[in-house]
NUTOR-550493 format. One record per residue (C-alpha): residue in three letters; z, x, y; residue number from 1. Coordinates in nm, 4 decimals. Layout:
N
REC   code         pz         px         py   pos
REC    Ala          Z          X          Y   NUM
...
% end
This chain:
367
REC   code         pz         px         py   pos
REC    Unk    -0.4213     0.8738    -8.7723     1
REC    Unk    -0.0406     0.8624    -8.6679     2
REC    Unk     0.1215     0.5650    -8.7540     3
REC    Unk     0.4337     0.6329    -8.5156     4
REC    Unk     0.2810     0.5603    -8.1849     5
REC    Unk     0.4260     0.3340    -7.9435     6
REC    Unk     0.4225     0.1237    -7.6584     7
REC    Unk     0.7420     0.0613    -7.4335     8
REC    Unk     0.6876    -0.2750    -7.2788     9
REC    Unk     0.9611    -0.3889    -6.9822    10
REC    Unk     1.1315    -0.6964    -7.1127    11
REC    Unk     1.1426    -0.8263    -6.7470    12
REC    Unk     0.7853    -0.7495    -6.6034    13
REC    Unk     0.6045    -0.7551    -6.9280    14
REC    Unk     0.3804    -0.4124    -6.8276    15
REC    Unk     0.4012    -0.1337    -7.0116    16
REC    Unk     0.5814     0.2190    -6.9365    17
REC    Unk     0.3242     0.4990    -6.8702    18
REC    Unk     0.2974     0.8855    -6.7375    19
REC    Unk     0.1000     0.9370    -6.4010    20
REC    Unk    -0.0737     1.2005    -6.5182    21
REC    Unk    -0.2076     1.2827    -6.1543    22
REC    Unk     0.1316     1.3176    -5.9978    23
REC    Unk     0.3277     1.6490    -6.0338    24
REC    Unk     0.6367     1.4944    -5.8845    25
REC    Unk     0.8648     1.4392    -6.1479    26
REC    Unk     1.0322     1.1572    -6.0173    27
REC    Unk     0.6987     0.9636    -5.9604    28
REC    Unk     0.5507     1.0943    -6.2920    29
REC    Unk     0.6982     0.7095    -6.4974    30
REC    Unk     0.5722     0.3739    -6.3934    31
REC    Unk     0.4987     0.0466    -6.5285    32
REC    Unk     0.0753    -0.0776    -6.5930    33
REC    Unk    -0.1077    -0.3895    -6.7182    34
REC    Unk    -0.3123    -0.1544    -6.9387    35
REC    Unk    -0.2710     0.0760    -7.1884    36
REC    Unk    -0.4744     0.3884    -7.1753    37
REC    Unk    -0.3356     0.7222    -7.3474    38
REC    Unk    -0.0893     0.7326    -7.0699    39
REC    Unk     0.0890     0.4440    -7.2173    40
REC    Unk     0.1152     0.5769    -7.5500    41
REC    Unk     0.4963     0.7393    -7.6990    42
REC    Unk     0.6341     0.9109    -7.9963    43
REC    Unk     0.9682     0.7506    -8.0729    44
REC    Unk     1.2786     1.0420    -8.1265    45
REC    Unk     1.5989     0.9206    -8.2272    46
REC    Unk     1.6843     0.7158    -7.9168    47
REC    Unk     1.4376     0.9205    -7.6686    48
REC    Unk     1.0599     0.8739    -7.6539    49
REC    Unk     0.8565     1.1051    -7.6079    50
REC    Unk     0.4735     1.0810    -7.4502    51
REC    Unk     0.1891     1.2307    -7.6616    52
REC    Unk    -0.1466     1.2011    -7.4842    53
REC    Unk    -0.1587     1.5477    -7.2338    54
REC    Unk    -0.0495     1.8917    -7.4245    55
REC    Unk     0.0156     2.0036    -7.0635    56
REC    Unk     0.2437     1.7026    -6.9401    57
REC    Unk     0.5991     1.6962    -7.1285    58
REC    Unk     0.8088     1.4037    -7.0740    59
REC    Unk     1.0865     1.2409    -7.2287    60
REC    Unk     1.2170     0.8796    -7.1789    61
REC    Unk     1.5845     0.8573    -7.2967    62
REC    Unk     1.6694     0.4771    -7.3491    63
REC    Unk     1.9831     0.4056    -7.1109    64
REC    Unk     1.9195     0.0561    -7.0671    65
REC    Unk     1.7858    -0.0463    -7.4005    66
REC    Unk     1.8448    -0.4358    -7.3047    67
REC    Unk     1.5379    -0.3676    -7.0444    68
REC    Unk     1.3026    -0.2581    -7.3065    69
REC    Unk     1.0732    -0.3640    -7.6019    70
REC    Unk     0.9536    -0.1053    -7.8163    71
REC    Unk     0.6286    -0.1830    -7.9705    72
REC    Unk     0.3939    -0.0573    -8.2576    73
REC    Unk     0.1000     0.0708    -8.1025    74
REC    Unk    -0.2461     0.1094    -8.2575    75
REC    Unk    -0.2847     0.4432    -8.5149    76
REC    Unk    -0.4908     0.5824    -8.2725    77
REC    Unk    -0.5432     0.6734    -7.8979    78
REC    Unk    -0.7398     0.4213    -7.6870    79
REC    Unk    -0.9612     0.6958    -7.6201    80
REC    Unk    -1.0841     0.7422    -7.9504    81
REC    Unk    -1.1638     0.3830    -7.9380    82
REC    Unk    -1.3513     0.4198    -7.6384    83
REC    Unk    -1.5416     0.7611    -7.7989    84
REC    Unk    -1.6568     0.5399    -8.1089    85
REC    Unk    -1.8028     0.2246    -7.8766    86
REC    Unk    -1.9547     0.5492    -7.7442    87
REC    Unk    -2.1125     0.6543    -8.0448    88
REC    Unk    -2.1404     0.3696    -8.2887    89
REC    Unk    -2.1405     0.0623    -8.0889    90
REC    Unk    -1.8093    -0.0672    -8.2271    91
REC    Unk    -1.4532    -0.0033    -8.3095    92
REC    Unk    -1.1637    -0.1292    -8.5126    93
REC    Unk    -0.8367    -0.1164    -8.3380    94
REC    Unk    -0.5475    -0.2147    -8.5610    95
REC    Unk    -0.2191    -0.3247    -8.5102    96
REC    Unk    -0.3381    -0.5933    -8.2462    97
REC    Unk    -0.1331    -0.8304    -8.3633    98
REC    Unk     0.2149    -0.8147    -8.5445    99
REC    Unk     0.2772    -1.0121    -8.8750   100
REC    Unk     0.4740    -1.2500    -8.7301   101
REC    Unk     0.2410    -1.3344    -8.4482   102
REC    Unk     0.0032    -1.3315    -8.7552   103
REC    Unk     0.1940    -1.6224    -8.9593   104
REC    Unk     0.3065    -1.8104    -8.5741   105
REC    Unk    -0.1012    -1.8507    -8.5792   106
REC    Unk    -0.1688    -1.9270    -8.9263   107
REC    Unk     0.0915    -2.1906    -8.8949   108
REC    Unk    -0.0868    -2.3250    -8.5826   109
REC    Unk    -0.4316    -2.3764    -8.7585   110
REC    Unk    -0.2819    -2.5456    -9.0187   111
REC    Unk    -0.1181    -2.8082    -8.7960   112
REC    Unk    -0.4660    -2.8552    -8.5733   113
REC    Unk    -0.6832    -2.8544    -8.8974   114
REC    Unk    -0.4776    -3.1601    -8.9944   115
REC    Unk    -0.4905    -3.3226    -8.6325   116
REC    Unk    -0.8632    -3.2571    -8.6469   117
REC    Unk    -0.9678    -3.3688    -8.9770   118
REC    Unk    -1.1787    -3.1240    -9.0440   119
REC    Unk    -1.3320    -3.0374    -9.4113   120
REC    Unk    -1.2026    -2.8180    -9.6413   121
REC    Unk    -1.5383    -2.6496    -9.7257   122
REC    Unk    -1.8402    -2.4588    -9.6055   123
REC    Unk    -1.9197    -2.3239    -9.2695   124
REC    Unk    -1.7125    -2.3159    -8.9360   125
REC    Unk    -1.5073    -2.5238    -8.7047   126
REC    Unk    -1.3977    -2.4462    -8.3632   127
REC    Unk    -1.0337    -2.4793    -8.2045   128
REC    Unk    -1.1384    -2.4953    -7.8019   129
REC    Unk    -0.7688    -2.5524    -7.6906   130
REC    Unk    -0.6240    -2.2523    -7.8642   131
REC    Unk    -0.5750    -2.0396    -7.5685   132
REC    Unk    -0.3533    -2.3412    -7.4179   133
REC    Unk    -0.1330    -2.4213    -7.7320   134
REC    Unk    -0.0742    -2.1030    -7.8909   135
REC    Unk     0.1127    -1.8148    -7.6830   136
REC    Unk     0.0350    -1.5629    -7.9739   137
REC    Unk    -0.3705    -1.6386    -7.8928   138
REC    Unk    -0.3259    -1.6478    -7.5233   139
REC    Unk    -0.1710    -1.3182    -7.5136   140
REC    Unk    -0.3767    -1.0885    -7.7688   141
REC    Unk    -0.6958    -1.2100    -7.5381   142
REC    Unk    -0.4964    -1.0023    -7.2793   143
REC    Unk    -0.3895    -0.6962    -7.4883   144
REC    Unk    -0.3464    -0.4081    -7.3028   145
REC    Unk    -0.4371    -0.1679    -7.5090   146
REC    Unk    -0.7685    -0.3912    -7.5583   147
REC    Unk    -0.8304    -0.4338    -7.1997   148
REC    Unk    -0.7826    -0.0607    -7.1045   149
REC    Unk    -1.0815     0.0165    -7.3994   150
REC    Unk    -1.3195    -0.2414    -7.2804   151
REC    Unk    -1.2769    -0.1500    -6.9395   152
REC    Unk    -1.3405     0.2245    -6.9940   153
REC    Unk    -1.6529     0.1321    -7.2048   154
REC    Unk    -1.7779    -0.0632    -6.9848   155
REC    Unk    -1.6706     0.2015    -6.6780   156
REC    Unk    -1.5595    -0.1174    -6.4416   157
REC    Unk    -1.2439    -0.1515    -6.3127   158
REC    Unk    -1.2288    -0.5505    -6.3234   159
REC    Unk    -1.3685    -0.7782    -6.6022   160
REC    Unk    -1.3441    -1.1211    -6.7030   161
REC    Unk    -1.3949    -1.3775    -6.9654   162
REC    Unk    -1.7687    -1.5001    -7.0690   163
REC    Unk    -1.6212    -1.8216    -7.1586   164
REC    Unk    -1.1998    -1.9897    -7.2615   165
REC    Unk    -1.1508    -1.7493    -7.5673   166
REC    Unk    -1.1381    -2.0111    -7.8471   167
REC    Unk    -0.9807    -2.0077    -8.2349   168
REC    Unk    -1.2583    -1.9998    -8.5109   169
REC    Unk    -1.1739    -2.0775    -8.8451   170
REC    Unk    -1.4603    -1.9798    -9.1575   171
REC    Unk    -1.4049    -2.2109    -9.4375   172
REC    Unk    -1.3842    -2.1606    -9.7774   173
REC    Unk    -1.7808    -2.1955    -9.9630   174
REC    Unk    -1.8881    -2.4155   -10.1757   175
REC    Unk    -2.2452    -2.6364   -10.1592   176
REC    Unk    -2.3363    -2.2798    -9.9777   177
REC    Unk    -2.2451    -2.0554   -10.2596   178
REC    Unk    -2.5165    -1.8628   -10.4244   179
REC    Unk    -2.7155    -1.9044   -10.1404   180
REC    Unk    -2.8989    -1.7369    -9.8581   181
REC    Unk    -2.9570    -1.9152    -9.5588   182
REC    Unk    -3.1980    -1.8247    -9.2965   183
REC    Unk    -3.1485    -1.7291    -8.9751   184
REC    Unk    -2.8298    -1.6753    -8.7668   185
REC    Unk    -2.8892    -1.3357    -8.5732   186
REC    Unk    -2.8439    -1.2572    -8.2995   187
REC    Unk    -2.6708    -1.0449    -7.9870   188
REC    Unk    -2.4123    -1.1775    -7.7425   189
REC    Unk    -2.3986    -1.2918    -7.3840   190
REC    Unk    -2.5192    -1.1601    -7.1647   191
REC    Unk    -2.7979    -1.0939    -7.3496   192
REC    Unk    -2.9689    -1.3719    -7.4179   193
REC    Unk    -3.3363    -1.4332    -7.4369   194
REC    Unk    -3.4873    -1.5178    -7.0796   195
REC    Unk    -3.1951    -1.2713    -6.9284   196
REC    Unk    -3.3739    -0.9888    -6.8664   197
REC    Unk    -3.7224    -0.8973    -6.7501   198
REC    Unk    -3.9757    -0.8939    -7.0306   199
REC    Unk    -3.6952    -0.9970    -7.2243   200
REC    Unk    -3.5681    -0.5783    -7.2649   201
REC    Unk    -3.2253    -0.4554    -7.1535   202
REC    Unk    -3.1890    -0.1489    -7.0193   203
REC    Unk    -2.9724     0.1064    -7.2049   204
REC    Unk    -2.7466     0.1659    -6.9652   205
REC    Unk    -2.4962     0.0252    -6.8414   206
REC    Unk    -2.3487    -0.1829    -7.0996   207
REC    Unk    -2.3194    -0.5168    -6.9619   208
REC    Unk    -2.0717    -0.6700    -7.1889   209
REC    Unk    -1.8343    -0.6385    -7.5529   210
REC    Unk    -1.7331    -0.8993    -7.7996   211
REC    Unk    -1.3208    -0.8511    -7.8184   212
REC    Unk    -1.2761    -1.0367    -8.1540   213
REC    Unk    -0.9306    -1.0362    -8.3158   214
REC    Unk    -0.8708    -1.1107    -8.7096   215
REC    Unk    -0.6105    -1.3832    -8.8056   216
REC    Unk    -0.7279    -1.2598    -9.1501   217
REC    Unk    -0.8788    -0.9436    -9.3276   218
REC    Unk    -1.2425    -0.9752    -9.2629   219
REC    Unk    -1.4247    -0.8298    -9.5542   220
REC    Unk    -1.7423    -0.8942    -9.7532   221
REC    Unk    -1.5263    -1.1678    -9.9887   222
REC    Unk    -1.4050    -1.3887    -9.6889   223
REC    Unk    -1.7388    -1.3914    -9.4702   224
REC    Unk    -1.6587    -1.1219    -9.2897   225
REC    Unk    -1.9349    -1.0741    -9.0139   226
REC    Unk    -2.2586    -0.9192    -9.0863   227
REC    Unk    -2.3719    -0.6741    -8.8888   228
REC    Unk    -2.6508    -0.3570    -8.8104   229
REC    Unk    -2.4776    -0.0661    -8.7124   230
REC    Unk    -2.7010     0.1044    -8.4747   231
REC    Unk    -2.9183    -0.1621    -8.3598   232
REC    Unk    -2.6968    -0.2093    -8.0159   233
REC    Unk    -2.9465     0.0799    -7.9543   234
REC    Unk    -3.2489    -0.1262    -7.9568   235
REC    Unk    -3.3230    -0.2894    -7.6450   236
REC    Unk    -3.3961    -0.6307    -7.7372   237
REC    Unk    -3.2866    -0.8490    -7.9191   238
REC    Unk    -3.3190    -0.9149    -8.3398   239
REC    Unk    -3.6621    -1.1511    -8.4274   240
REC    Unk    -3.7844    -1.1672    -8.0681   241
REC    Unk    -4.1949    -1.1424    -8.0672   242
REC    Unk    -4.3999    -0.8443    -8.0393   243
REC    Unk    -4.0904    -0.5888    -8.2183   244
REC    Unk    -4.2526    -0.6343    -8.5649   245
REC    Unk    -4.0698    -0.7810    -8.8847   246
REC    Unk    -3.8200    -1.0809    -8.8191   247
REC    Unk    -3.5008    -1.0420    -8.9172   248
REC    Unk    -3.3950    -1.4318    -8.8578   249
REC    Unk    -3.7026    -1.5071    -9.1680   250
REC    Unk    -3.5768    -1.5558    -9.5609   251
REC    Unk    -3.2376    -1.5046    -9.6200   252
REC    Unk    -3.0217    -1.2218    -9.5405   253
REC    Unk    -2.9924    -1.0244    -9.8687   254
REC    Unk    -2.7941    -0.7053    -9.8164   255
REC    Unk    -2.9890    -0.3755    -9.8619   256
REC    Unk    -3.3155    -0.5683    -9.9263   257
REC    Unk    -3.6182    -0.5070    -9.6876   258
REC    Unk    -3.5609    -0.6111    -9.3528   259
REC    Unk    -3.1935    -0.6100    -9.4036   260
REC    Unk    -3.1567    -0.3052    -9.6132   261
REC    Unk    -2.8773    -0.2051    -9.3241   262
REC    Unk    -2.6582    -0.4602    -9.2903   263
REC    Unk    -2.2816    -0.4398    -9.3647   264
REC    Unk    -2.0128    -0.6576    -9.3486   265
REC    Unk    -1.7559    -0.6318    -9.1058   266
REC    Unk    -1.4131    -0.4442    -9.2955   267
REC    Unk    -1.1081    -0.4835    -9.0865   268
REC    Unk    -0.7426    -0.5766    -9.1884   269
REC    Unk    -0.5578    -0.8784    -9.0047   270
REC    Unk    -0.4183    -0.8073    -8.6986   271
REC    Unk    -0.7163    -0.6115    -8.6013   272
REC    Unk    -0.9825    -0.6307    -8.3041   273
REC    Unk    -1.3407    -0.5806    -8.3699   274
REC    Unk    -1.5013    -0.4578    -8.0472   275
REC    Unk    -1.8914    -0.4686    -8.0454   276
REC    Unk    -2.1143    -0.3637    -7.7662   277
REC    Unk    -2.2600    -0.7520    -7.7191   278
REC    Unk    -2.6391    -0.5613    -7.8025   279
REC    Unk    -2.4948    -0.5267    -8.1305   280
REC    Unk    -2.7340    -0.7001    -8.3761   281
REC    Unk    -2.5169    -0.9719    -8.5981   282
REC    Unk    -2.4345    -1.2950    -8.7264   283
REC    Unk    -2.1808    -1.5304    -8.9375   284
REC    Unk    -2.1895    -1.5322    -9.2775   285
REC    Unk    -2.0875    -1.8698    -9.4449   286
REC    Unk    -2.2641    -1.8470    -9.7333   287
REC    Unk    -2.0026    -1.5255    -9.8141   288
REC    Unk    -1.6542    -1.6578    -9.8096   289
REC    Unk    -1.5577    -1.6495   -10.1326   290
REC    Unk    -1.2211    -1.6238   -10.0812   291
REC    Unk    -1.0917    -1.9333   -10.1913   292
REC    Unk    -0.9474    -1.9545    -9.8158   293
REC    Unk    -0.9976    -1.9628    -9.4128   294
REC    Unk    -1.0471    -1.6634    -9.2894   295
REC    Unk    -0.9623    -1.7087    -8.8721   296
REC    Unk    -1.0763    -1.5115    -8.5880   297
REC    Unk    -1.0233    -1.5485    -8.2282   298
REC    Unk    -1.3660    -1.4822    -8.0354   299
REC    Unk    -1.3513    -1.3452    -7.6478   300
REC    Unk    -1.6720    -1.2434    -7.5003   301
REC    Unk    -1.5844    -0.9724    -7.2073   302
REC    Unk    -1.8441    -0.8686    -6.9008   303
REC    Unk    -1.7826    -0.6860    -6.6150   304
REC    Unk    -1.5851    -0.9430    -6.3460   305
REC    Unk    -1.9338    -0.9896    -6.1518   306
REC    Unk    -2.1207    -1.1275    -6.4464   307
REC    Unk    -2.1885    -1.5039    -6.4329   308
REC    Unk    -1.9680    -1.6459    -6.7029   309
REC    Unk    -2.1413    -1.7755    -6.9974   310
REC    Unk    -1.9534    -2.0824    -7.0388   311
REC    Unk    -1.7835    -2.3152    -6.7674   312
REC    Unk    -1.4522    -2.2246    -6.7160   313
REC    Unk    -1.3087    -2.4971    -6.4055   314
REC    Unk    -1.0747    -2.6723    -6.6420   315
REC    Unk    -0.8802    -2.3733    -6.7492   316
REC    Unk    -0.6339    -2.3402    -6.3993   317
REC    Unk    -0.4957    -2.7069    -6.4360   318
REC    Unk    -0.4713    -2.7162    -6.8207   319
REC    Unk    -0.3276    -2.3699    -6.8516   320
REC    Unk    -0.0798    -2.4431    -6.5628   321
REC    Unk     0.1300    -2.6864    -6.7694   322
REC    Unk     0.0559    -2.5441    -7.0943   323
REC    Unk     0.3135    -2.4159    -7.4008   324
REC    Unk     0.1761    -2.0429    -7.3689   325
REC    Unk     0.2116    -2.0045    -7.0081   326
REC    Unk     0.5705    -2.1427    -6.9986   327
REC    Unk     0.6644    -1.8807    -7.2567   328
REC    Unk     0.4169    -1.5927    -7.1824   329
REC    Unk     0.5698    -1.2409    -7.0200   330
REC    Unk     0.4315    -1.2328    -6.6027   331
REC    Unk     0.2069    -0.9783    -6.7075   332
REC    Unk     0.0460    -1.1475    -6.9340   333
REC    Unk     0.0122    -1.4533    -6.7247   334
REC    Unk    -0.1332    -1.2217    -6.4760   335
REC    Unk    -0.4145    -1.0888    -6.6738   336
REC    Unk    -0.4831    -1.3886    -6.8632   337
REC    Unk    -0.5147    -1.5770    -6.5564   338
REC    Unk    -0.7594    -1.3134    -6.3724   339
REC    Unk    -0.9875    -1.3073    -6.6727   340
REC    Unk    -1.0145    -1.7027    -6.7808   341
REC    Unk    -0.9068    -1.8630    -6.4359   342
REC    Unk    -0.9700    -1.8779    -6.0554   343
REC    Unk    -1.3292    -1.9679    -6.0002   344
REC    Unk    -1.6557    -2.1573    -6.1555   345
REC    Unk    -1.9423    -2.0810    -6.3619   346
REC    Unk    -2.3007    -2.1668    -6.3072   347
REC    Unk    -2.6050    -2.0838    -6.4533   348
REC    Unk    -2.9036    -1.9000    -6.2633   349
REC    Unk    -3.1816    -2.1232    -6.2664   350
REC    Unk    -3.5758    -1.9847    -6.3242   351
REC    Unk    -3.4702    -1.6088    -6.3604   352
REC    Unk    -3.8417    -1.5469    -6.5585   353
REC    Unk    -4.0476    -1.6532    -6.2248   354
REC    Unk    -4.0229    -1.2960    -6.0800   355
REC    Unk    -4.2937    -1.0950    -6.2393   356
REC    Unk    -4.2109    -0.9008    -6.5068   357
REC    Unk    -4.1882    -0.4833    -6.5568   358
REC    Unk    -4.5118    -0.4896    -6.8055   359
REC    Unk    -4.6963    -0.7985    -6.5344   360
REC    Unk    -4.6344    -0.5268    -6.2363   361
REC    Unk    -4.7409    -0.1858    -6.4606   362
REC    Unk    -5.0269    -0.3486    -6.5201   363
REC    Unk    -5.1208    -0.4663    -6.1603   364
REC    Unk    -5.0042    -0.1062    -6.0647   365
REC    Unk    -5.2828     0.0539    -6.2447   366
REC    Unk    -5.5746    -0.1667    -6.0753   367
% end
């Protein structure tokens, strides 16, 4: 890992300074992107920066307006290896995400709505819906470039959207649930959903969708961090569903006992994203928070743009329009945040199961 990369955002566009890789012109080779791919991606030296991702491509950036730019910690690795691991193991860890003082600017946010909500102090989860609207920090880190350019290369689309408003979630600290093993709880993310697919099996390819989640807090076994099967986005159905032998949603989830002799917890610092292939086999862990404290998350659910939503989303142009984070929020960021939450309406498809299903139609094809 290097922990010297960086990004080199433009103070009045908000976008990020990359290399064209595909143009040999040299005075075409710098422009300005949404995303961050490995073309985005600088060494910092002295006053010049340097880019790092092609051996064969050597460019240098020397700082002459220094007003016009915002250098920025970028994640310790390239967002290729990110992609490579969603590749291989279903998931990835990007850190650096967030900075610590966009960390404590949210912290200081759910303490203000936990009080306006009156929520308990203890046990289980509580949802902040508005988050997106009333906390800049939250609104942009659902955009993140360097997040979008990995989920989009995973998924091999070139547009995506939001499943539903990315919302706050905040883990409380245990108590009646400690000591305990509750049943139930797994599960895989939208899109797939029981009554989705044909016979109720996903193909293996493409992948249809990720879960971007981004710690406010270190997620570890001690604050409930989430519990999950490496592997098991693999499968292709979901975890309990009939005729795939033992259930994993019966008795209590004791790690490295029988049916759940592989599960882990999640292990990722604040500031983080967690980004899971939605097949990924999981679920939340109340019962495990023995931290003393909330342990926050915010929880975006990301499909290819011509995926039906999961969740309504009509509401979000006209509350977003007048809202703290986008009066505040760079124009990129406003851009993307916009294209993935806004413009348009969800629905639902109604009676997907009454076409016949792939084992109905192998079986009529052998009469």
């Amino acid at each position: 890992m290097n922990q010297s990369y960086r990004l080199i955002c433009s103070i009045q566009s908000g976008q990020y300074l990359g290399v064209n890789e595909h143009n040999n012109n040299s005075h075409q080779q710098v422009k300005t992107y949404d995303d961050c791919g490995d073309n985005c991606i600088w060494k910092q030296d002295n006053k010049a920066m340097k880019f790092v991702s092609v051996a064969n491509i050597n460019v240098t950036f020397h700082m002459k307006h220094p007003n016009e730019w915002n250098i920025i910690s970028a994640s310790p690795k390239l967002p290729s290896q990110y992609v490579k691991e969603l590749q291989t193991i279903g998931y990835a860890i990007i850190e650096n995400i967030l900075d610590e003082k966009q960390l404590v600017n949210i912290r200081n946010y759910v303490k203000t709505e936990r009080k306006n909500l009156g929520v308990g102090d203890y046990d289980d989860r509580f949802i902040m819906p508005n988050s997106i609207h009333e906390s800049p920090e939250i609104a942009s880190v659902s955009a993140h470039p360097i997040a979008m350019n990995v989920i989009k290369s995973y998924l091999g689309v070139k547009h995506i959207h939001q499943g539903h408003i990315p919302w706050l979630t905040v883990l409380r600290p245990v108590k009646k649930l400690k000591g305990t093993f509750p049943e139930g709880g797994w599960h895989v993310d939208y899109p797939y959903r029981l009554g989705r697919f044909s016979d109720d099996e996903w193909p293996e390819y493409p992948a249809l969708g990720v879960q971007y989640n981004i710690c406010v807090d270190d997620f570890k076994a001690s604050t409930g961090g989430t519990q999950f099967i490496p592997g098991s986005h693999l499968r292709k159905h979901g975890p309990g569903w009939k005729e795939y032998g033992e259930d994993i949603n019966i008795g209590g989830t004791k790690i490295g006992e029988g049916v759940h002799r592989d599960v882990v917890h999640v292990e990722a610092p604040a500031g983080s994203a967690f980004i899971y292939d939605s097949r990924l086999w999981h679920r939340l862990a109340p019962e495990t928070n023995i931290s003393g404290k909330d342990r926050a998350a915010i929880l975006c659910a990301v499909t290819p743009a011509w995926v039906i939503p999961m969740l309504e989303r009509s509401a979000f142009d006209k509350s977003f329009e007048n809202s703290l984070s986008k009066s505040v929020l760079s124009k990129r960021d406003i851009r993307v945040v916009e294209k993935m939450v806004g413009n348009g309406t969800s629905f639902q498809i109604q009676n997907m199961n009454l076409a016949k299903d792939r084992k109905a139609r192998r079986q009529e094809s052998k009469l």
